[in-house]
N, C-alpha and C positions, 0 to 999 in steps of 0.2 A: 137524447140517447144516441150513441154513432154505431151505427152497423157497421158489425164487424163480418169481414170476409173468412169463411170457413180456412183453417190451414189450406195448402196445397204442398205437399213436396214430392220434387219429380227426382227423377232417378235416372240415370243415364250411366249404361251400360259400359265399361272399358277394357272388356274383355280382350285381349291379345292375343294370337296365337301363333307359334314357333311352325310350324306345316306348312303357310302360305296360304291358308285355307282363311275365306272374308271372317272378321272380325272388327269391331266396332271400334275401338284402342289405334288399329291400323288405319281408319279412315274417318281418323280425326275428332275423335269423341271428346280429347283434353281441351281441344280449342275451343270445342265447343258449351264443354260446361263452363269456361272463361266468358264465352261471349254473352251464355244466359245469365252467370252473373253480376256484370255488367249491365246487361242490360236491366234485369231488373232492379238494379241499385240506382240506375239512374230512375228507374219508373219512380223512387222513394216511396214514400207511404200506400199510394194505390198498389203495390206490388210486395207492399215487407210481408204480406201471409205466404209468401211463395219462398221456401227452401229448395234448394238444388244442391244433388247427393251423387256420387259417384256408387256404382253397384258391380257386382260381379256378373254374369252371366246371364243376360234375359232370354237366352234360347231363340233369338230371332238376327243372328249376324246375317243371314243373307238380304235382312231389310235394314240391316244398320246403316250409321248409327242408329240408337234407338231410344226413344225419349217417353216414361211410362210417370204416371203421375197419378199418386193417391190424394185423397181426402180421410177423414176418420183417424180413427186411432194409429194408422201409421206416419198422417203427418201430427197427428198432436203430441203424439209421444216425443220426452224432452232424447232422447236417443234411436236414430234409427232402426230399425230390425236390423240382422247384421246378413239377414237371410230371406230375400224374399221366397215364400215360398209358392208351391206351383197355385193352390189356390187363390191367392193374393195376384200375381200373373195374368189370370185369366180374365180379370175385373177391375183395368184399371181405369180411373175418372174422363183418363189423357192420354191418348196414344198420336207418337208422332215418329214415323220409319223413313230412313234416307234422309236422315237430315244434314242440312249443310253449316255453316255459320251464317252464311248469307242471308238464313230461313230466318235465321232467331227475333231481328227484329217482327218480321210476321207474326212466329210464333208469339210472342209476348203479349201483341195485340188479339188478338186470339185467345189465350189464356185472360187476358183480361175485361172478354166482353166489348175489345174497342173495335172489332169487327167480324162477320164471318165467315 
C-alpha cells in the first residue's frame, strides 16, 4: 500500500497597494509563487500533494511576502476558498514571512521533511 502524503496548499499573499505603504505584490510575491512552483515540479512526485494559490490579503504586509499553508479541507477541496477567513488565518499548518526566492529552495526542503 503507498502512503500517501496529506494535501498541503499554500497560499501566498499578492496584495498590492496604490499608497506606497509595504505590500506583498510590491516585494515580489509573483516571482515568488513562479519559483515555488518550479520548484516543486521539479521535486515530482514527493512534492505533487503540494498546491500553490495566489490569495488576497493575509493582513501581515509588514512581514511580507507571506507564505501561509493549510492542510484539511481547504487543501482537499477540488476549488479553493475564494476567502480565507480570519478563523482559518489564525491556524495555519505553515507559516513563512519575508520571504525571498532565494529561500524557496530551503523552503521546499523544509515542507518536505528533507530538513529542519
Amino acid at each position: 500500500m503507498q502512503n500517501r502524503k496529506p494535501a498541503l496548499r499554500i497560499f501566498t499573499c499578492m496584495k498590492t497597494r496604490m499608497d506606497g505603504r509595504p505590500s506583498c505584490g510590491a516585494k515580489g510575491a509573483s516571482e515568488i509563487i513562479a519559483a515555488l512552483r518550479e520548484k516543486i515540479e521539479n521535486r515530482g512526485l514527493a512534492a505533487a500533494h503540494i498546491d500553490v494559490r495566489p490569495s488576497r490579503c493575509l493582513d501581515r504586509c509588514e512581514d511580507g511576502p507571506v507564505l501561509l499553508g493549510f492542510t484539511g479541507f481547504v487543501a482537499e477541496s477540488a476549488v479553493p476558498p475564494n476567502r480565507l477567513d480570519e478563523s482559518l488565518l489564525r491556524d495555519p499548518q505553515i507559516t513563512f514571512e519575508r520571504v525571498s526566492v532565494d529561500q524557496i529552495p530551503a523552503i521546499v526542503d523544509k515542507i518536505l521533511g528533507l530538513n529542519s
